[in-house]
VMD Tcl script that draws the C-alpha trace (Angstrom):
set ca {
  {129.77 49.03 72.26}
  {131.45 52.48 72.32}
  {128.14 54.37 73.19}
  {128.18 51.32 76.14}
  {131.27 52.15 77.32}
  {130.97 55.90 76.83}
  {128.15 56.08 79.08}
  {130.06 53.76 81.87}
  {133.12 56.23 82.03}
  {130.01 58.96 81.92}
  {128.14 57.65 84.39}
  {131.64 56.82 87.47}
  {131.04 60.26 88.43}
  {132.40 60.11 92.04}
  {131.18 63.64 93.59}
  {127.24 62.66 92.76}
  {127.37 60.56 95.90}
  {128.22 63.31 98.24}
  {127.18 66.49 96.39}
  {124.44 67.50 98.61}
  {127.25 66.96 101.63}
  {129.71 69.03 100.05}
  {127.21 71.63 99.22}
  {125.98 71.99 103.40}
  {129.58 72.10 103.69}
  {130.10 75.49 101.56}
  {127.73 77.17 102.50}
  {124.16 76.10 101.26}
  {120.87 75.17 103.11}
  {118.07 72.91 102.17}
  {116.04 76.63 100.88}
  {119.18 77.30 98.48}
  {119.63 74.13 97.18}
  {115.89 74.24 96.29}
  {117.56 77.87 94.53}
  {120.24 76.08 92.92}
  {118.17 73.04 91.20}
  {115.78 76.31 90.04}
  {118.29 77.96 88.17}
  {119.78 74.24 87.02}
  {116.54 73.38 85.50}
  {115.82 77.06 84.02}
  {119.35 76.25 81.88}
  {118.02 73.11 80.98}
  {114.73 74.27 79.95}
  {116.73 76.99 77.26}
  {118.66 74.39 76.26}
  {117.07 70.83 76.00}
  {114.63 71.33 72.91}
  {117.14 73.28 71.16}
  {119.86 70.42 71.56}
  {117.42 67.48 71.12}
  {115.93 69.64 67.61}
  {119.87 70.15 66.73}
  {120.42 66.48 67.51}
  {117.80 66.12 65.32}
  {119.53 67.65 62.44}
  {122.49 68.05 62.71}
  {124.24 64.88 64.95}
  {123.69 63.22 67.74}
  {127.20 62.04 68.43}
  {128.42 65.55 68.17}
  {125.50 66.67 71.01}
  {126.36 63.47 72.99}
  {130.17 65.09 73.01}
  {129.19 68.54 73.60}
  {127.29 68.02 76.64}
  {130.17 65.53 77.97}
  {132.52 68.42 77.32}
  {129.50 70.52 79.88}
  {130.45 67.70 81.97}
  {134.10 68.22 82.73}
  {133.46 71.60 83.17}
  {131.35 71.18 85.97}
  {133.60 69.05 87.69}
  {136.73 71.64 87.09}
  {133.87 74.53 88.38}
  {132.94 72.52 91.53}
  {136.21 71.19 92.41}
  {137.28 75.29 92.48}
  {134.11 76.21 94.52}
  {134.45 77.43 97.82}
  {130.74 79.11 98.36}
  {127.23 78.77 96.62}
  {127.51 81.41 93.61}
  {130.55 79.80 92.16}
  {129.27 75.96 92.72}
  {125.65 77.46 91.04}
  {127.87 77.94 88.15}
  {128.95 74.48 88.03}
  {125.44 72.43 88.55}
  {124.57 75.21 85.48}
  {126.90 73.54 83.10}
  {125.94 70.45 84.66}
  {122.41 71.51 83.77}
  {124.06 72.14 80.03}
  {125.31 68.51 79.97}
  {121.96 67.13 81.24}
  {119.79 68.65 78.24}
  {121.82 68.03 75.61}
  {122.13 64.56 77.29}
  {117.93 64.47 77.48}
  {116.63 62.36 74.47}
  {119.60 61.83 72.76}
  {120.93 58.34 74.00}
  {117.43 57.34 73.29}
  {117.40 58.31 70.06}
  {120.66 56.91 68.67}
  {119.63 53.92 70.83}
  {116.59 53.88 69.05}
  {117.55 54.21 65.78}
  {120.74 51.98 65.91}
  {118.22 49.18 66.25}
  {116.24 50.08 63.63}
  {119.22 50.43 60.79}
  {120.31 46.90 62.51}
  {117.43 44.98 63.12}
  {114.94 46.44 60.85}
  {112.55 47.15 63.61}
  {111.93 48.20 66.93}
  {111.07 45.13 69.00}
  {114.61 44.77 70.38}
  {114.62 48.57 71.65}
  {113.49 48.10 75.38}
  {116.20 45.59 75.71}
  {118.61 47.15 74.25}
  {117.89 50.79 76.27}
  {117.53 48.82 79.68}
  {121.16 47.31 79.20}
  {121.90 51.11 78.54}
  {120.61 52.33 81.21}
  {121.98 48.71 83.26}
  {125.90 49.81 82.06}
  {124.64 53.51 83.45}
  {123.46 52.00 86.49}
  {126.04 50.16 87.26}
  {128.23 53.02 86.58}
  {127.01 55.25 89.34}
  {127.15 52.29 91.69}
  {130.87 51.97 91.02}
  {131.34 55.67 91.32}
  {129.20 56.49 94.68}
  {130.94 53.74 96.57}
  {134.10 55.01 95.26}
  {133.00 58.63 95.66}
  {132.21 58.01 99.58}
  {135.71 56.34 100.03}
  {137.54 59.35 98.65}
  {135.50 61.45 100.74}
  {136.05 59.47 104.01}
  {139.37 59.36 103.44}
  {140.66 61.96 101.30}
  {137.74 64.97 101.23}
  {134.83 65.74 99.62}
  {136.72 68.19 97.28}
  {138.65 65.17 95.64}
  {135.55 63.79 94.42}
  {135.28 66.33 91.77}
  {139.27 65.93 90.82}
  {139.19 62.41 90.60}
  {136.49 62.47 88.22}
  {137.97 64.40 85.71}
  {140.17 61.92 83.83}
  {136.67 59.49 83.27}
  {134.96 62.07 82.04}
  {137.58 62.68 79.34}
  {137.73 59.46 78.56}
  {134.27 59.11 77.59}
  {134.36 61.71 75.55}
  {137.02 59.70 73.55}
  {134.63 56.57 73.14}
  {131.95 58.77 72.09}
  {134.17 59.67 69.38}
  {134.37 56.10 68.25}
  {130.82 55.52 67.94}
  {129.22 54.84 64.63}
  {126.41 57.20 64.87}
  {123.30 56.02 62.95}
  {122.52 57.97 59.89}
  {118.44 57.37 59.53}
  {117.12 60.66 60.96}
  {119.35 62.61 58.69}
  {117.76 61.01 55.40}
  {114.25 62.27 56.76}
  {115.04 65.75 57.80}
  {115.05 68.21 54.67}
  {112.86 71.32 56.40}
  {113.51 74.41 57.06}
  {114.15 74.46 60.67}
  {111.06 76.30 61.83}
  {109.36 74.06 59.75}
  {111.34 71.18 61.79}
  {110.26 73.29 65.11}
  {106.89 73.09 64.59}
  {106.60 69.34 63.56}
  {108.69 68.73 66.98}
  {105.62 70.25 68.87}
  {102.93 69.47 67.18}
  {103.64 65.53 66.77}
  {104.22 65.93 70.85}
  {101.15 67.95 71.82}
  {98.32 67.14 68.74}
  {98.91 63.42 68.89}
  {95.38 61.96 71.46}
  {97.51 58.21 71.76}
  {100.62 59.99 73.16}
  {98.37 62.67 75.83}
  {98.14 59.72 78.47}
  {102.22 58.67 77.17}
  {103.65 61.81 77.77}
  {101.19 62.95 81.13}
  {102.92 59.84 82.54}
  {106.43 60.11 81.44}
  {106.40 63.88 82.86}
  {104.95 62.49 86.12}
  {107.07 59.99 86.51}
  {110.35 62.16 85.27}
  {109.52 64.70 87.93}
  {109.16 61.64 90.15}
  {112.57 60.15 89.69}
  {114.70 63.97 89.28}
  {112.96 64.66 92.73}
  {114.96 61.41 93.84}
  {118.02 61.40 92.22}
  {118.89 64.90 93.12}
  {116.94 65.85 96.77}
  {117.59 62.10 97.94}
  {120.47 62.74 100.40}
  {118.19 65.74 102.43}
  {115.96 62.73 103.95}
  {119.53 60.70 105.04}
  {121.01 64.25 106.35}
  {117.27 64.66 107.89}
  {117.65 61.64 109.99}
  {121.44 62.15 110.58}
  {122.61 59.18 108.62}
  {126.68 58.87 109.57}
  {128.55 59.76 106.32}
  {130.56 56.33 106.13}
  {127.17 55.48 104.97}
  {126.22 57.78 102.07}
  {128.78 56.30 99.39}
  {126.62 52.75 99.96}
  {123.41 54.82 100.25}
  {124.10 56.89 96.97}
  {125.15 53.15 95.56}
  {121.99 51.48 95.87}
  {120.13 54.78 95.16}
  {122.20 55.01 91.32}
  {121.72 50.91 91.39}
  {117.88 51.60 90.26}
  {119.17 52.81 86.44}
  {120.81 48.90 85.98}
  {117.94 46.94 88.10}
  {115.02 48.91 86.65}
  {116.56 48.72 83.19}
  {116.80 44.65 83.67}
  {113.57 44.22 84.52}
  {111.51 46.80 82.11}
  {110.96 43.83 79.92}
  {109.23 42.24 82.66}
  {106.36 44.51 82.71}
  {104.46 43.01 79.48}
  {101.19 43.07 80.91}
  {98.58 45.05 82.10}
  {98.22 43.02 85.33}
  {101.72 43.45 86.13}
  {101.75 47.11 85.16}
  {98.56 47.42 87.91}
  {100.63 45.41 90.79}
  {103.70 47.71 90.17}
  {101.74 50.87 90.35}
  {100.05 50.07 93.78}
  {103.18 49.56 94.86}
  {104.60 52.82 93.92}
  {102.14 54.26 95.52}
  {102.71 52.81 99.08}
  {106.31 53.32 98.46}
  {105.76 56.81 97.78}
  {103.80 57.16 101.05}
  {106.07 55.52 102.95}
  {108.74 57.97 101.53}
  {106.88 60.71 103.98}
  {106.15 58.30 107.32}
  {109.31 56.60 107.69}
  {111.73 57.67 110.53}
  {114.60 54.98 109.84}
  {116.83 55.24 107.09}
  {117.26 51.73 106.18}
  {113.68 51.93 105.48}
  {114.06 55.28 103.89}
  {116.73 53.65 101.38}
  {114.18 50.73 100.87}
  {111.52 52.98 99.94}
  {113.64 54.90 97.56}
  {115.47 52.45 95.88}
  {111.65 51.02 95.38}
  {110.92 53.90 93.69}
  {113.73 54.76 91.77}
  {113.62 51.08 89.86}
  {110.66 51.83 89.00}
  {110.71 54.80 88.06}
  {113.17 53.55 85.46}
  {111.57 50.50 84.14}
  {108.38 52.56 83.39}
  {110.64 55.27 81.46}
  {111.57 52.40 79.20}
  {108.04 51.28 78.91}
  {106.78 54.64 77.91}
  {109.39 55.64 75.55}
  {109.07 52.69 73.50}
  {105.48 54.21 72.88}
  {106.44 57.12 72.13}
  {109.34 56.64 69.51}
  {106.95 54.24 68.26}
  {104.79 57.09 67.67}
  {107.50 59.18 65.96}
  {109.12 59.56 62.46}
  {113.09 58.79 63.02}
  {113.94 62.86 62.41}
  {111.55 64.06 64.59}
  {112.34 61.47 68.08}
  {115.70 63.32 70.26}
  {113.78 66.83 69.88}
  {110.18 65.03 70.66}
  {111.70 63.77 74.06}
  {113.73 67.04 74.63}
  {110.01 68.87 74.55}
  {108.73 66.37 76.75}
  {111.97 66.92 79.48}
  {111.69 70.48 78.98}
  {107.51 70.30 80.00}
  {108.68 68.04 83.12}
  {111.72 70.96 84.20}
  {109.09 73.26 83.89}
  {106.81 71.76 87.08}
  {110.59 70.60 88.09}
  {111.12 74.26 89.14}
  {108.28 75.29 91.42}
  {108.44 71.89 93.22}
  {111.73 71.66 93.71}
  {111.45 75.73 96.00}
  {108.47 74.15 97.01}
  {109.47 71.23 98.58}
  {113.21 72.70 99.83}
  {110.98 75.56 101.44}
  {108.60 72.88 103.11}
  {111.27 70.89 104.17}
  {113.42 73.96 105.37}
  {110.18 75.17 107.30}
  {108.73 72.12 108.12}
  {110.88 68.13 107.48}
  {111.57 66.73 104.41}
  {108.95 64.37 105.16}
  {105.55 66.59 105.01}
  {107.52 67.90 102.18}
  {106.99 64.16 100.46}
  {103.40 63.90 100.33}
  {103.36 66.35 97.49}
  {105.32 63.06 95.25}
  {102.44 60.93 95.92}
  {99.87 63.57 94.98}
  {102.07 63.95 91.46}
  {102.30 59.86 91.55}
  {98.45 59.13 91.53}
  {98.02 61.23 88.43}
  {100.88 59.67 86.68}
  {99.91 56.05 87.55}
  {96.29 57.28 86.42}
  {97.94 58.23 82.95}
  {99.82 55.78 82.92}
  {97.03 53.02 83.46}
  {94.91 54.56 80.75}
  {97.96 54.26 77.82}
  {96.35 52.04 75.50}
  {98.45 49.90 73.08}
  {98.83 50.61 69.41}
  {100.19 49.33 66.37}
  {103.78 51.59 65.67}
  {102.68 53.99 63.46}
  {106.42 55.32 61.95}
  {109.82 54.07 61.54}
}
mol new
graphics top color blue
foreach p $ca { graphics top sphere $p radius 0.5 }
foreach p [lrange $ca 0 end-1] q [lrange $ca 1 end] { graphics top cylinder $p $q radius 0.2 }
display resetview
């Protein structure tokens, strides 16, 4: 329950609706915001296997709080920015927050269940109402976060979401952090290190796993944080983005409700052809009520095959060896992160936004290819 509420206080960040906004406001254009999620994923790429392999070791509660510490600096940094270097500054510690954030949730998630239940069956339930809370968290905060910025600026965003952040920090201190991954991890670290990549990279069940979760995770960043340059593309009126960025963020609690849903292959098949088409439809459609319909399509689910996946993979994974696994795996996915995101920005700064989006369904056929080729398999670690 404290992780729970932790990650709604977290997740009521009011600026994330109108970032990209205030950003065009300062001084940035879709080319340098391509720049600025670069150098955002670069930091996260030092930092995530690092933090997940600490996590690993050391504790997850105390990464959880670190990065949410990363948090509230980012919102004091952008809420003093007044041109791109110093906001760049911010979305880095943001980036700080994000990979020490990558894996981590999962993990204690993960292994919660396991010291409670005595096995994993309960996970994807218990991770979609995670990721539901998150969900519904973001809703609450873009709606909010586009009435402050109607009618107070887009600078009070960032002030205003200040005291939530602390208070998560303060439930994250009540949680009872689950103690099975310290019991397994004696190593050396290097020792550690190389177990991390090796159960990630030599394991043949988890190539098709982890081809599809990067896919997919390149999928849904490319949403969550370009999603606003197709609205400002088709000059959306800015009363509209706090209900835009709303249903956008409402993808984390709808695709985490209805992961469990997917528990067949034919289902699996229906909801990848439709990815597809939505993913297409991302680059022909001129009207942004469409636009939101196609994204919101994807985003959920994006989402509810994240849960899918990582089930298979923790399954896959000794308890001491799962929050730095999944950092790897993020850190593989911000590394193609980085040349699509100046790929697409340039694209869409020479071109649209929309011949810019056929390059997400080329990446979406070979993830729904991996992912249609995952085979299932008795859990092979605890």
């Amino acid at each position: 329950m404290p992780l729970l509420i932790a990650s709604l206080f977290q997740g009521a960040v009011f600026w994330y609706a109108v970032e990209k906004l205030f950003m065009t406001e300062i001084g940035f254009t879709a080319a340098t915001i391509g720049v600025m999620v670069a150098i955002m994923s670069a930091v996260m790429i030092i930092v995530e296997t690092p933090s997940g392999i600490l996590a690993d070791r050391w504790s997850r509660k105390g990464v959880m709080i670190l990065g949410t510490v990363a948090l509230l600096l980012s919102g004091v940094i952008g809420a003093l920015s007044f041109n791109e270097v110093t906001f760049i500054v911010s979305t880095i510690f943001w980036g700080i927050f994000a990979a020490l954030y990558s894996g981590t949730y999962d993990a204690a998630v993960y292994d919660t269940v396991i010291e409670e239940e005595g096995s994993s069956k309960g996970y994807p339930k218990y991770l979609g109402f995670l990721q539901a809370v998150e969900g519904l968290a973001f809703i609450v905060g873009a709606l909010a976060g586009g009435l402050i910025a109607a009618n107070l600026g887009l600078r009070e965003t960032f002030i205003f979401s200040l005291p939530l952040i602390v208070m998560s920090i303060y439930f994250l201190l009540r949680f009872k952090e689950p103690s099975l991954h310290k019991m397994e991890v004696s190593e050396p670290v290097f020792a550690h290190i190389r177990q991390t990549f090796a159960a990630v990279l030599k394991n043949r069940f988890l190539l098709p796993v982890i081809v599809a979760i990067i896919g997919f995770a390149v999928i849904q960043e490319t949403i969550f944080e370009f999603s606003q340059l197709w609205f400002i593309a088709l000059a959306t009126p800015i009363v509209l983005f706090g209900v835009i960025s709303a249903t956008v963020f409402s993808t984390w609690t709808a695709g985490g409700l209805i992961a469990p849903f997917f528990n067949s292959r034919t289902r699996i098949f229906v909801a990848c052809l439709v990815l597809l088409v939505a993913l297409a439809g991302l680059a022909l459609s001129q009207n942004y009520w469409l636009t939101l319909a196609v994204q919101f399509t994807i985003g959920l689910l994006m989402i509810a095959f994240g849960v899918i996946l990582s089930k298979k993979m923790h399954d896959q994974l000794p308890s001491k060896l799962r929050a730095g696994s999944s950092s790897v795996i993020s850190t593989i996915a911000r590394f193609i992160l980085i040349p699509l995101s100046l790929v697409l920005t340039f694209v869409a700064q020479a071109s649209d936004i929309f011949a810019a989006s056929w390059m997400l369904l080329g990446i979406g056929i070979i993830s729904v290819i991996a992912f249609l080729a995952v085979k299932d398999s008795a859990k092979l670690a605890s």
